[in-house]
N, C-alpha and C positions, 0 to 999 in steps of 0.2 A: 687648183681647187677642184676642177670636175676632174681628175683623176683623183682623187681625195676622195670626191662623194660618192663616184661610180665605184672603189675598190669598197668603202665603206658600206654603203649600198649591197654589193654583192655578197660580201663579209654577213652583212646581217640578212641576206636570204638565206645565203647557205646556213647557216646559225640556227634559224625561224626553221625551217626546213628539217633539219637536221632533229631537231629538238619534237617537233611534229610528229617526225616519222617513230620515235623512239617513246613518245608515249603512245600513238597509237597503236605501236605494236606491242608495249607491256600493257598497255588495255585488252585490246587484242589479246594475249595469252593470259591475263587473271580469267577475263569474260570465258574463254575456252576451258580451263582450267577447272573453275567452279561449276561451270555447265557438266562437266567430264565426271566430277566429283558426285555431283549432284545425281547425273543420270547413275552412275555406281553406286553410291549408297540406296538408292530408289531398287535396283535390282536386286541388290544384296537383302534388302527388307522383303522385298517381295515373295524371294526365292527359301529366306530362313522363315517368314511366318506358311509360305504355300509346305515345307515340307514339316513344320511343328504341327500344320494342322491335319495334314495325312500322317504321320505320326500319332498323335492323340486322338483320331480317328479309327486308326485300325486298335491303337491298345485297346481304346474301348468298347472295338466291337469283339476283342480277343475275351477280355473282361465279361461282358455279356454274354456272348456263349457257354464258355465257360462257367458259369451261373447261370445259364438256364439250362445246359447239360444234368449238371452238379443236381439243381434241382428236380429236374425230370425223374434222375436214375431213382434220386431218394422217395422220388413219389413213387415210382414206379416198385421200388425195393418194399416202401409200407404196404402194397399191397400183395 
């Protein structure tokens, strides 16, 4: 019988154990994963609104000179 409980025993540590180690480390890798994910889209956002808005910053200051050139010459032409 104690060779019975002790193999059984050991049986269900290694088991316990086993089963332990294997979700904390698919815990461990979603946690990383989603964190990895996370930080990337967060970059990816930052980087396409930081160059949509120097883009749409320079069009409009392309825009604006250009009409206020355009308008000058013609003022300058009426007289």
């Amino acid at each position: 019988m104690e060779g019975s409980q002790e193999s059984s025993q050991e049986s269900s540590q290694e088991s316990s154990q086993e089963s332990s180690q294997e979700s904390s480390q698919e815990s461990s890798q979603e946690s990383s994963q989603e964190s990895s994910q996370e930080s990337s889209q967060e970059s990816s956002q930052e980087s396409s609104q930081e160059s949509s808005q120097e883009s749409s910053q320079e069009s409009s200051q392309e825009s604006s000179q250009e009409s206020s050139q355009e308008s000058s010459q013609e003022s300058s032409a009426a007289r």
